[in-house]
N, C-alpha and C positions, 0 to 999 in steps of 0.2 A: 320632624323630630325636634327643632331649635323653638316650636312656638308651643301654648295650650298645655292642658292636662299634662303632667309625667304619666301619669298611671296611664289613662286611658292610650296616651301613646304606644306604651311599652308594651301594656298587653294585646291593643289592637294591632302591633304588631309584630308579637311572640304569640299569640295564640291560634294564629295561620298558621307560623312556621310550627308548632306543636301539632297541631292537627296533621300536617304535610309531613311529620316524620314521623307521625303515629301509622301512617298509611305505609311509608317507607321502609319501617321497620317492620309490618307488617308483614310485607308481603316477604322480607327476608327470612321471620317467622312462621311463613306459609311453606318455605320451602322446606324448613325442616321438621314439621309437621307432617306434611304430604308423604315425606323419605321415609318418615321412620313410624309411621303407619302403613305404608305402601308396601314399602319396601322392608329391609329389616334393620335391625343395629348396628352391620358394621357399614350400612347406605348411610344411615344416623352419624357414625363416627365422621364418615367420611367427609360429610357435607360442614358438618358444627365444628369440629377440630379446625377445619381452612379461615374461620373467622380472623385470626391475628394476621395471618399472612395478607389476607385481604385488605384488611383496615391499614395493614403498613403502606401498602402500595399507593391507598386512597387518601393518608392522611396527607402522604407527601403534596397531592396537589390539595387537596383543600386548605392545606394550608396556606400555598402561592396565592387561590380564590379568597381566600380571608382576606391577606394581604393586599389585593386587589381590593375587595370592597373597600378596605379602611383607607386607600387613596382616593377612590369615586366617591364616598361618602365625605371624605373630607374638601374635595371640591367640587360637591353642590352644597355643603355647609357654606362654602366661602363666595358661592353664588360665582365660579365661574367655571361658565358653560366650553370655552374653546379645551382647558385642560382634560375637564371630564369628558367630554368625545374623543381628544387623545387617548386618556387612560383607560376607557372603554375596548378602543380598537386595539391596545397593547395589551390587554384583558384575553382578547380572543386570541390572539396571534401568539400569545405564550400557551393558552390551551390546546393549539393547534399540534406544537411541538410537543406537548407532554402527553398527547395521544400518540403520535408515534414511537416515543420513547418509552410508555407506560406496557402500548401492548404487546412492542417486541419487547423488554424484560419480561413482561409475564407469561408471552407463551413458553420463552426460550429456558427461564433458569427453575420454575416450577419444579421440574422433580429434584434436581439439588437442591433447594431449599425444604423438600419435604424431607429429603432425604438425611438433611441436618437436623431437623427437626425429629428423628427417630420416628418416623411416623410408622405403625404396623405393616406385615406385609396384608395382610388380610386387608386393610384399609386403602395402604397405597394405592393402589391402580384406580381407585374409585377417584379418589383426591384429587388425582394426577389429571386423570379426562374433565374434573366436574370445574376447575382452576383451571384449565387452559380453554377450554372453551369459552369461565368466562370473562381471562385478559381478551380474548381475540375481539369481546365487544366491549372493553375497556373505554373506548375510544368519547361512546355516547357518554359513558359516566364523567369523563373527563368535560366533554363542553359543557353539558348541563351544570356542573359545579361553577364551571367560571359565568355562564349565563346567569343561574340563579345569585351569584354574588354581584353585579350587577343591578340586577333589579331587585334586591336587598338593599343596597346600599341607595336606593332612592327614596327607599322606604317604602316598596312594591313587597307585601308579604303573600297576599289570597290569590296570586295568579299560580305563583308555585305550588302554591297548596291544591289549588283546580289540576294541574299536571300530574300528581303526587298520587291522587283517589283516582287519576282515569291510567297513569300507568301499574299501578296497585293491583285496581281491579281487572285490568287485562292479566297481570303477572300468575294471579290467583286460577282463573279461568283455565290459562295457557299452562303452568304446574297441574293442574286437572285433569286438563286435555292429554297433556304428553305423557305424563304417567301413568295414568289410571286406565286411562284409554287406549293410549299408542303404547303401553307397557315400555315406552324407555326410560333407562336407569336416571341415577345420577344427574347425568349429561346436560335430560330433558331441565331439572331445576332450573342448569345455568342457561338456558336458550330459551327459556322461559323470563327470566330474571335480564339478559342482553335485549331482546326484544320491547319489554318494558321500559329500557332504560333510552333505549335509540326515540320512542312514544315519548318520551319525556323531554331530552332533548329537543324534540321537534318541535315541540309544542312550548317551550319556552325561547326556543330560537327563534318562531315566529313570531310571537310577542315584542323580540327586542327588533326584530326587521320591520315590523308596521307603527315603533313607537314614533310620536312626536314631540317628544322633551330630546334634551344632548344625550340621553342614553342609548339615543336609537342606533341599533347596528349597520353599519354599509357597508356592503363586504368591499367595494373598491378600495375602503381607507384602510382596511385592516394592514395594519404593519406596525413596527415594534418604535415607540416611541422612548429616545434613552433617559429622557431625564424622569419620566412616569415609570421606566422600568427600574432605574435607580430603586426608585423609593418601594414601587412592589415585590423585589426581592430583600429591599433592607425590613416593610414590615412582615412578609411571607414565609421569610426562611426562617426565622428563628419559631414561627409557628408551627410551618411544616415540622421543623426538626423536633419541636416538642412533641407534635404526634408523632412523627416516626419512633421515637426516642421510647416512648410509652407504648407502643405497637412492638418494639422491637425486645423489650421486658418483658410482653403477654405472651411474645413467638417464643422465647425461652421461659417462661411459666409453660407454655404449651407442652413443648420438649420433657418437662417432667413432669407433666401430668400422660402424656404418651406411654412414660415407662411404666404407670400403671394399667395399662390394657383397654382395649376396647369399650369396657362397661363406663371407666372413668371419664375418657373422651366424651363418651355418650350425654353422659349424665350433668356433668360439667358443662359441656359446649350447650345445652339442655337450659340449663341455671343462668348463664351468659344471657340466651334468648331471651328468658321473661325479665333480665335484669334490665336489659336492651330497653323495654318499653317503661322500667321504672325512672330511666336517666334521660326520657324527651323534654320534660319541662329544663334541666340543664342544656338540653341544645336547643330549645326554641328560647332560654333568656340569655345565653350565652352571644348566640348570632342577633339579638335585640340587643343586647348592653355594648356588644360592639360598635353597633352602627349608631345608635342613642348617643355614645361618649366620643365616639368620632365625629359626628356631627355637629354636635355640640364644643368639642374643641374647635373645631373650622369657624366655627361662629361666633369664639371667642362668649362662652354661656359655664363656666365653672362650676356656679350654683347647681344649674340642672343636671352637670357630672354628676353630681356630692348625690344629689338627692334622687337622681337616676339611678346610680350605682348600688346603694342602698337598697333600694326598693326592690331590685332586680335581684341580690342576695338572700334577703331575707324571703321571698317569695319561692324561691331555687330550695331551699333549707326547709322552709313548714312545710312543701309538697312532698318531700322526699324522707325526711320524718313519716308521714304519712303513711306511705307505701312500700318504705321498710317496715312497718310495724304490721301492715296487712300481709307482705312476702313473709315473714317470718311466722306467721299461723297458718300460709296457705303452700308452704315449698314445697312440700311432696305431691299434693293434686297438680300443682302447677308444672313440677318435671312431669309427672305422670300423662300430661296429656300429649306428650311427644312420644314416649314408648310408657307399657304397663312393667317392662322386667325390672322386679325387686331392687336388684343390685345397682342399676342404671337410676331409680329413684335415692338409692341410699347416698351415693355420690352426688346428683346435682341438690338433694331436700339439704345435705349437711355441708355444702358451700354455701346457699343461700341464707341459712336460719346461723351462719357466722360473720355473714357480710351485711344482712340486712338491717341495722341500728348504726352501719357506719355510713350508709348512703349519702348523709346529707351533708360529713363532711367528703365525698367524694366532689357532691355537687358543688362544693362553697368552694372547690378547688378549681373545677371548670371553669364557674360564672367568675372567679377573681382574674385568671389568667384573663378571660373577656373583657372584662376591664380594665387589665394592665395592658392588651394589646389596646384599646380604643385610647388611653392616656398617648401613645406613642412609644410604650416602652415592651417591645416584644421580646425582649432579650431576653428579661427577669422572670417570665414563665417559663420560658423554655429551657433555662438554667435550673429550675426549679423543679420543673418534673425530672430532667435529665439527675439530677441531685438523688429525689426524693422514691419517683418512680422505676425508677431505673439502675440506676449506681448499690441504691440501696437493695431493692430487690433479687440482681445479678450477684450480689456478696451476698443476703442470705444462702441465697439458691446452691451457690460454689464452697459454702462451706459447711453451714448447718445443714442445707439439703442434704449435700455427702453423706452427713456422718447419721444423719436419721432417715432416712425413707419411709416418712409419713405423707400421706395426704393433706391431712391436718394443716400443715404447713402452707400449704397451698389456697387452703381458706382464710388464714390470717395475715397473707404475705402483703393483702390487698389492705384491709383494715388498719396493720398498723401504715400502710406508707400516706395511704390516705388523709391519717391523724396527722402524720409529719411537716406532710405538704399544707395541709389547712392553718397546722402552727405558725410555719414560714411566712406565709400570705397576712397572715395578721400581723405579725412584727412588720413586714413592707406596709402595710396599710397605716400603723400604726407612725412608723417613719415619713412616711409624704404626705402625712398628717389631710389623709384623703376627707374624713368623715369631718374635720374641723375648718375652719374659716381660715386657717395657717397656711392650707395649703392653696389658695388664689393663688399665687405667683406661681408656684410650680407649675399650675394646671392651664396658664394664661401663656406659659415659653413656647418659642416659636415652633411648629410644628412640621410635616410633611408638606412639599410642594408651596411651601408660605404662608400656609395659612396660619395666624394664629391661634 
């Protein structure tokens, strides 16, 4: 990432990681496809309404995995191999712990959380089995995240992506199998979906055990290194916390789209799914402009920030432009292909065709936070969504929600915070004078672990 081409760098390795979550999404896509073909609408609710809840729980460690990668990347930018075996082994041994932590919270507090969440009763008990079944295999999803940030941060993008299409395409098969065939509900998605996830893991776990560079895993060394843990909590936690923070805003957007009934859940959680596939090029330049700008600061390389960072934006932005403009003529065939009921279209076509023109400031929102955490400053996004995403949307919701009980609301609550956030990030841009030649020194101060 410090030598050659920017471009070719960045897309050769954000265009694995797109592909590898085109597959990812995919198969989560599949599940709720299968349900609400399969099965019926309130199988539909049950499964697409659990989205916020899930994403809270996972943002929390990939954000620690972020954090992690932006210290391995930054020492193999600095060329030294004894730290990055350290922070490797301290990589694992903190994923070890957040598997135990992850799947006893989620089998344990699941139905009070649904039950905060006003979830229908018609719904509940679907929700409640399809969620605990699958914290109990939370466990895979947890190492694969710290594994793949890892060999991310070496600049290893096409092995994950190989892992991605072969637990995918098992997910797919096995959601087939177990519903269609074995007539089990719900349950089947999520044991279909753990399955695939444990297939993934393994398969990138063996990769890091037969490497030969410092990032190779041993499991003898695994143990918690404090000065590498220092720094992958001080850059992880302000990430984690920005996705919780932003997860924790969607679970209350959830709650008042619940008060509208089954069709909404439907239709909505419906709109979320195709949305899901329009925001990959945001996460495969997101996880590229990270590792690109960490790297490059380890290397003490400024230039290639400035011009890195750029490139990675404005690429994030014309794709998403793009396919808002395509979701926006295509929202009602595209809910439709998850259920044909009227109502359940008119809900997820009239979220999408109000969200769809704001995409790309969603995306310029993601990729900046990406490269605020790779500069070293994880704080300023996580203050930022917490601000923007969160703060602001919880006072809509508590006060205008009250007094009007519209949907409506709900469509726009996204669009304006997204504008807001995208404003914020260009004044910080504009102050660390990132795009200009002012900003060398800032970009040269000493960073994580010494490198500068």
């Amino acid at each position: 990432m410090t030598e050659g081409s920017i471009r070719r760098k960045m897309l050769g390795f954000a265009l694995p990681i797109l592909a590898g979550y085109f597959f990812q999404q995919l198969y989560s896509t599949v599940d709720a496809l299968i349900v609400g073909n399969y099965l019926d609408a309130d199988a539909l609710a049950a499964v697409t309404s659990t989205s916020s809840y899930t994403y809270l729980m996972i943002a929390f460690v990939s954000g620690f995995s972020t954090g992690a990668g932006i210290i391995v990347a930054r020492h193999i930018g600095a060329d030294n191999p004894e730290e990055t075996e350290k922070a490797v082994h301290t990589t694992v041994a903190l994923g070890l712990v957040f598997s135990v932590l992850m799947t006893a919270a989620g089998v344990l507090i699941t139905p009070a959380i649904l039950r905060l969440m006003g979830t229908p009763e018609s719904v509940f008990p679907r929700s409640c089995r399809y969620l605990q079944v699958y914290f109990a295999g939370a466990s895979a999803l947890v190492m694969y995240n710290m594994f793949v940030s890892i060999l991310q941060a070496s600049g290893e993008s096409r092995f994950p992506l190989i892992c991605l299409v072969a637990s995918s395409l098992a997910n797919i098969v096995l959601d087939i199998l177990l519903i269609s065939v074995f007539h089990m509900d719900v349950e089947g998605a999520a044991v279909a979906t753990v399955i695939s996830e444990v297939l993934s893991m393994v398969l990138v776990g063996g990769k890091l055990l037969r490497s030969r560079e410092t990032i190779r895993l041993q499991p003898r060394k695994i143990r918690v290194d404090r000065h590498n843990l220092r720094y992958i909590i001080r850059y992880g936690f302000p990430t984690a916390m920005q996705g919780c923070v932003i997860d924790l805003s969607n679970m209350l957007i959830q709650s008042y789209i619940n008060s509208f009934g089954r069709d909404a859940m439907a239709g909505i959680g419906a709109s979320l799914k195709t949305e899901g596939f329009m925001f990959l090029p945001v996460t495969a330049f997101s996880m590229a402009l990270t590792t690109f700008v960490s790297q490059n600061m380890g290397a003490g390389k400024p230039e290639r920030v400035r011009e890195g960072a750029r490139f990675g934006l404005l690429c994030t932005a014309g794709m998403l432009l793009t396919f808002g403009a395509a979701a926006f003529f295509l929202a009602p065939k595209l809910v439709s292909l998850f259920n044909s009921d009227p109502e359940i279209i008119r809900f997820g076509a009239g979220r999408t065709t109000v969200c769809a023109f704001f995409y790309c400031l969603c995306g310029f929102s993601h990729t900046a936070s990406a490269v605020m955490r790779g500069l070293g400053k994880p704080v300023t996004p996580m203050l930022v969504m917490l601000i923007c995403w969160c703060a602001v949307r919880v006072a809509v919701l508590f006060t205008l929600g009250q007094a009007v009980h519209d949907i409506r609301l709900i469509y726009w609550i996204y669009s304006f915070t997204w504008s807001l956030s995208s404003l914020v990030y260009l004044i910080s841009f504009r102050k660390l004078h990132l795009f200009s030649r002012k900003g060398k020194t800032l970009l040269l101060r000493k960073t994580a672990g010494g490198a500068a």
